[in-house]
N, C-alpha and C positions, 0 to 999 in steps of 0.2 A: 477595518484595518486602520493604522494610525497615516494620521496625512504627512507631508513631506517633514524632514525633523528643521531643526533650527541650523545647523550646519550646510544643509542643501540651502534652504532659502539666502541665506548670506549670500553666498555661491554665484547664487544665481536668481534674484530679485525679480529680473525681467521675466523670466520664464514661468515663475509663482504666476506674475502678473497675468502671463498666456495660460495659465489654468484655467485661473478664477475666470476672466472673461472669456475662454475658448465658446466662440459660435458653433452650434450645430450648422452643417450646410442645409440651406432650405429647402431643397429639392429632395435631401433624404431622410434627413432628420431633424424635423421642422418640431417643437415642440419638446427636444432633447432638454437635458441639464446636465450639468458634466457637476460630479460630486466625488466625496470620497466614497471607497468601494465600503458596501456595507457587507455583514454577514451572510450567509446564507439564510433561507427562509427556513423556518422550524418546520417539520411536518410532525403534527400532533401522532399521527401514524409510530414515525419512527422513538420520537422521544418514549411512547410509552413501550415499547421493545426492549429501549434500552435499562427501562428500568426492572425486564424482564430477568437481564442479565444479575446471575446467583452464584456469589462468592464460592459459597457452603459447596455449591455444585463443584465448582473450578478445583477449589480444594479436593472435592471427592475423585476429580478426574486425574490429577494430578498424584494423587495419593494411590491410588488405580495402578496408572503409568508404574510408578515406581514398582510397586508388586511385583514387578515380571522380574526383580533383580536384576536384570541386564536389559538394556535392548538395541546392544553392539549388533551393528547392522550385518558381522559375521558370528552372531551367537544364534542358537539354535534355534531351527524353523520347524523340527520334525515334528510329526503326529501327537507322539507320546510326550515331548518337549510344549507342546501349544496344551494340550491335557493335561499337563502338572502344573501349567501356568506361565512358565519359567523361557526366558529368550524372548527375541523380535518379532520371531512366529506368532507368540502367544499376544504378544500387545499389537500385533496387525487384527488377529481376529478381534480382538474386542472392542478397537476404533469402528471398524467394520461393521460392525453389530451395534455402535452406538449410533451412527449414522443411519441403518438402519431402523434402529427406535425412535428416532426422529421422524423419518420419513413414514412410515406407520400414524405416527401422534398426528403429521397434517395430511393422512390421508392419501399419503404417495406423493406427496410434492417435491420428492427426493429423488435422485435417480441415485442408486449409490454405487459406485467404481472401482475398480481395481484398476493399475497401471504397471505391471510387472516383465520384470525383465532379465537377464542373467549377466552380470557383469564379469569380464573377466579378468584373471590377477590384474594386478598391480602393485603400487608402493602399499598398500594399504588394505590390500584385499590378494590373501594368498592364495587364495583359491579359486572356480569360478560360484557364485555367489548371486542367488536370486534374490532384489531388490524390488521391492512393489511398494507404492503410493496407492491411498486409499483415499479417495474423494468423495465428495455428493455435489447434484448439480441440482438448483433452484432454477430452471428453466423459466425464463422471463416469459410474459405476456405476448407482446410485441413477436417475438421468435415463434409462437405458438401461431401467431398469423401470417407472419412473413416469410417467416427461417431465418432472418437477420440473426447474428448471433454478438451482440453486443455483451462485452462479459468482465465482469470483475470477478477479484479472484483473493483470498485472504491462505495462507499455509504457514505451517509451522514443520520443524523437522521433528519425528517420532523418536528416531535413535538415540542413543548417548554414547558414551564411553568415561572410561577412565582415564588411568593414569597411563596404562599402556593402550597404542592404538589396537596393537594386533591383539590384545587380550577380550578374546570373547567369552570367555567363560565367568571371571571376576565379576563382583556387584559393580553397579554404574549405574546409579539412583536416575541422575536427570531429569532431575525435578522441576531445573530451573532452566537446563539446558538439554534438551528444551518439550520439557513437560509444560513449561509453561506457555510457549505459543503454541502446542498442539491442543491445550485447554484452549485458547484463545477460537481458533480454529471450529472446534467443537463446539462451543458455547455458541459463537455467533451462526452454526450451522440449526440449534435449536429454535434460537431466539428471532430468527429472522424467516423460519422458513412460515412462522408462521404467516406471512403477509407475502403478497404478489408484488410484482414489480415490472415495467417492463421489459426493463432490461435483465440477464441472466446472472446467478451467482454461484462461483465454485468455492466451497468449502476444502481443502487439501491437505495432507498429513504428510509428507514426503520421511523417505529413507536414507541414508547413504550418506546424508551432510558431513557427520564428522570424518569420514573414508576420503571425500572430495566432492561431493556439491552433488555426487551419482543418481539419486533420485531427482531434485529438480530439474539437473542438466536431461534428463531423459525426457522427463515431463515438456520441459517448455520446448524441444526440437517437436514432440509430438503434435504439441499445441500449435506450433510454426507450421509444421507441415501438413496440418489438417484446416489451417487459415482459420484460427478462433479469431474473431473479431476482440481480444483482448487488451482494454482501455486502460489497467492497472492492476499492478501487480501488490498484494500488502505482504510482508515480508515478517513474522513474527519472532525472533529466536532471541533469548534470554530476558525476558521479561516480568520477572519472577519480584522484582524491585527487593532485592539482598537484600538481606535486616541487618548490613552494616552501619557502625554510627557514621558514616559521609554521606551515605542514600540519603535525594532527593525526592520523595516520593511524590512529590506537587507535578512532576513533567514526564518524558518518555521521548528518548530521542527520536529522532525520524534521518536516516541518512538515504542521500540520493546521489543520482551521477552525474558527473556535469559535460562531457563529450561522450556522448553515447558511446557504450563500447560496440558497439554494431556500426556505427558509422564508419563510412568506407571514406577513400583521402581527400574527392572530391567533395563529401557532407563537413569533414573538417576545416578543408578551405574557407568556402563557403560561412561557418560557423564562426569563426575566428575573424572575417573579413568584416563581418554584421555585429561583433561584439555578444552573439550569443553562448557563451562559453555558460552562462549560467541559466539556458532556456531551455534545456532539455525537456523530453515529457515527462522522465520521472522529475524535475524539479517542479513541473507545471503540479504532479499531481501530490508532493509535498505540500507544495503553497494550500492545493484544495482541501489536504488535511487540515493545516492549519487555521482556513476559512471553516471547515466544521468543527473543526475545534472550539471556537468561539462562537457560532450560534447553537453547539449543544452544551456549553459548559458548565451550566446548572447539573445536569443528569452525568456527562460523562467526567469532570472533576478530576481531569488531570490533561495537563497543556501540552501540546508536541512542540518539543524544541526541534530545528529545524537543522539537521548540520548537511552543507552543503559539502559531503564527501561521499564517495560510493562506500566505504564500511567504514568500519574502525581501520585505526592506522594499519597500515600493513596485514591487517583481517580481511576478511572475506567472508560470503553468507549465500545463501542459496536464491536470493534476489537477485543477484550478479548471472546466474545460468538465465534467467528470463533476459536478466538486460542484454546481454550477448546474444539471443533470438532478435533484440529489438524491440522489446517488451517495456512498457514504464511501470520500472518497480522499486520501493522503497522497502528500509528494512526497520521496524520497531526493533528497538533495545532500552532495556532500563538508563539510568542517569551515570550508574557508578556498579561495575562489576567487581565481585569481591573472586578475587582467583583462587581463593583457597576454596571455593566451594564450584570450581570449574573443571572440568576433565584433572580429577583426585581420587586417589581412591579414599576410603571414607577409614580414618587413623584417628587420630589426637597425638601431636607431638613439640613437643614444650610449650603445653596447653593451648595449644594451637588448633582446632577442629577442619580438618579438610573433610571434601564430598561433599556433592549438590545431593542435599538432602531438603524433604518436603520443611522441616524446621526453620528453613534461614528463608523461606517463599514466603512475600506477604501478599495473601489471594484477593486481598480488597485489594491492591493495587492491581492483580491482572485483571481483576472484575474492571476496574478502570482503562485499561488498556484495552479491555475487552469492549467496552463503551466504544469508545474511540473509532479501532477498528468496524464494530458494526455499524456506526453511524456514518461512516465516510462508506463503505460496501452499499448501504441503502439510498444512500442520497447520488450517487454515482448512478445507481442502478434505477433509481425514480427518477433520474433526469432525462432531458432527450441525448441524443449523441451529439459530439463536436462539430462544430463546425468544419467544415469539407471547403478543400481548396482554397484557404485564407490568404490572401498576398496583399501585397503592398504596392503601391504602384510608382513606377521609379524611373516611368519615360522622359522624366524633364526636372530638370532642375527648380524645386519651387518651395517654400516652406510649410507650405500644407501637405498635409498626410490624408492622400484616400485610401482605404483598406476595401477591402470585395470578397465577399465570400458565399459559399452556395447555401441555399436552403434546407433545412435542418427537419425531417419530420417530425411531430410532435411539439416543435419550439412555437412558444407565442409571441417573441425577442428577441433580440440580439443587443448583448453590452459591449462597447469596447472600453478594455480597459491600459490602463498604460501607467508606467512606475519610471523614475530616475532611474539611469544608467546603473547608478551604483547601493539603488534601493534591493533588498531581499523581497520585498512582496508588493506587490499590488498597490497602488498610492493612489488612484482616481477611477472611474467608470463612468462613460457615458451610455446614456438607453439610446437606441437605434428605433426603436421599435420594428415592426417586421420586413423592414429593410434589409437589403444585403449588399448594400455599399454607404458608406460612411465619411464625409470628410471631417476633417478638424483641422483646426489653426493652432498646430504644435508640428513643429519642427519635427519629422523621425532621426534627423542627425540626435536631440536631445532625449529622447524618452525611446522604451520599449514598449509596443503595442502586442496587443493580443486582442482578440474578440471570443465570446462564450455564446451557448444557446441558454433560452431559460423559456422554462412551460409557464403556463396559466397558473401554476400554485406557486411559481418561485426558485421551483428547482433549476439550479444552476448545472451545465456541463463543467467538463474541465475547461480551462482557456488554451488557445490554440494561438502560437505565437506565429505572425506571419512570413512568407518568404517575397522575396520581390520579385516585381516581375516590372519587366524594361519592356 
């Protein structure tokens, strides 16, 4: 990560000062260095996965999706309807089944799911109206001996629509929206089952998005209510990188939330009082994308830009039903949305072409997104878990900062790391080594601490920003 810019230093000269020579305390971390935060470690494992991932494929999946001419989450489900190919029904069986062939290819390392449910009317759904999510689960290691169920989680929404919401019957391609994070989805449910891990991985296809969020909002109450140990949420929908002339295809947004929408009035107090308005977990697990970003970016070849807002302006996305469980979840979207080719029905008009059509989808860039995504789901999931019970210690008035935190199974490490007030990421790391108390000679009035676990290979956790305790 880049070190402090020139605008902080000005600022604040003395404090530079208390970087560079900040002492480890000797009693815990006697042989520290306090440096800039570097990348994450490569793991030769995942990088070659990720070259596993196949355009032609994404394309083919994509092109697939579209086939069913519709797959308005009130368009048909019946027998004879999933038999001719045609409606939701017919593109639930074949995710299904592709999930299925996956799980077959490693030998059953798949559990493949159904989550269905019957929603009833609303603004959006006239009728009452069976909505099912199709998952597969990459059961970690580690669960297989403990039960622990530590779990990352990538989805995309299966449905579309057009121009009209209520119109189930009309074409509604959804190629891009969002054929393309249900490739996403897919791809990385292939490319990664092939390898163990020990922590666990959900693959996910959600329904009901463009109706109102119906399929995740089920899903993540269920996940809540059944206590998934769920670290991060990746959030895929419109990722298709429009073959408009403004598309950036070099980046891929990454939006996150900055007061949890789960936090009750007391967490906001609290939040606001410490100046963490921009330390939420889904922010923590943005930053971690952005750290894999850069130690896979040879292979994965395209950069997440980082926006610290929960969607698009006045949008919304099916990441936002997790965050509301309490969930840290971001949402991939391409650089630059073309709306002619978004909820349209598919026209030509003063030579104008509307409808998300597989045409305007460029698949090397979801193969790239597609990178991204799998390599933060594996390096998540090859890490040990966070750190437990992080605080800060704030019984007396003093300019040093001890932080404390419990022991981590599987970690061979502990870093803490810490960034300027009004830095976006990560500016310095100190090694602890397998210690679980840490001082340093930095002011917590000046900087944002956090501490991570990291195994014997490198694998870093997320960072866990601490709470005080007096």
């Amino acid at each position: 990560m880049l070190g402090l810019g020139k605008r902080f230093l000005k600022r604040l000269p003395l404090l530079w000062v208390a970087f560079e020579l900040a002492l480890p305390c000797a009693s815990q971390t006697q042989g520290a260095s306090a440096g800039a935060v570097e990348t994450g470690a490569v793991d030769a494992r995942i990088a070659d996965a990720l070259r596993q991932v196949s355009a032609a494929r994404i394309q083919a999946n994509i092109e697939k999706l579209v086939s069913f001419g519709t797959r308005a989450t009130i368009s048909a489900q019946d027998p004879a309807s999933i038999a001719a190919g045609r409606g939701i029904g017919a593109a639930r069986e074949w995710i299904r089944a592709e999930f299925e062939r996956y799980a077959k290819e490693c030998g059953g390392c798949l559990e493949v799911k159904t989550d269905s449910f019957t929603e009833e009317p609303q603004d959006r759904i006239p009728q009452p109206t069976v909505i099912t999510n199709v998952y597969a689960v990459l059961k970690g290691t580690s669960a297989e001996k403990s039960g622990a169920q530590r779990m990352a989680l990538v989805t995309g929404h299966y449905d579309s629509r057009n121009s009209g919401t209520l119109d189930g019957k009309g074409d509604a391609p959804g190629a891009n929206d969002d054929g393309s994070g249900t490739a996403v989805s897919l791809e990385c449910a292939r490319v990664l089952s092939k390898l163990k891990f020990p922590a666990t991985i959900v693959f996910l296809a959600v329904a009901g998005e463009e109706q109102g969020l119906n399929g995740s909002r089920h899903f993540a109450k269920m996940a809540k209510q059944q206590s998934w140990n769920l670290e991060a949420v990746l959030n895929n929908d419109i990722v298709g990188g429009d073959k408009n002339a403004e598309q950036d295809h070099s980046v891929v947004r990454v939006f996150s939330e900055g007061l949890p929408l789960a936090a009750t009035e007391q967490d906001v107090r609290r939040i606001r009082g410490l100046g963490g308005e921009n330390d939420s977990g889904s922010r923590e697990l943005a930053r971690y994308i952005a750290d894999v970003g850069r130690a896979y970016a040879r292979d994965v070849e395209v950069k997440p830009m980082l926006i610290f807002r929960l969607d698009r302006y006045l949008r919304g996305g099916d990441h936002s039903a997790f965050n509301q469980e309490g969930f840290s979840g971001v949402r991939f979207t391409e650089f630059r949305e073309d709306f002619h080719h978004q909820h349209q029905d598919v026209r030509t008009e003063n030579g104008v072409e509307y409808g998300d059509l597989p045409k305007f989808v460029d698949f090397d860039y979801v193969a790239r997104v597609t990178r991204l995504n799998a390599a933060t789901l594996a390096s998540l999931a090859a890490a040990p878990a966070p750190p437990a019970n992080v605080h800060l210690l704030a019984k007396q008035l003093e300019n040093d900062s001890t932080l404390t935190w419990e022991a981590t199974p599987g970690a061979a490490g502990y870093e803490v790391l810490w960034r300027a007030t009004s830095s976006p990421e990560w500016e310095h790391t100190q090694k602890v080594g397998n210690a679980t108390r840490a001082t340093l000679k930095l002011s917590k009035d000046n900087v944002i601490f956090a501490v991570r676990a990291v195994d014997s290979e490198g694998h870093a956790s997320l960072a866990v920003v601490p709470v005080p305790e007096r």
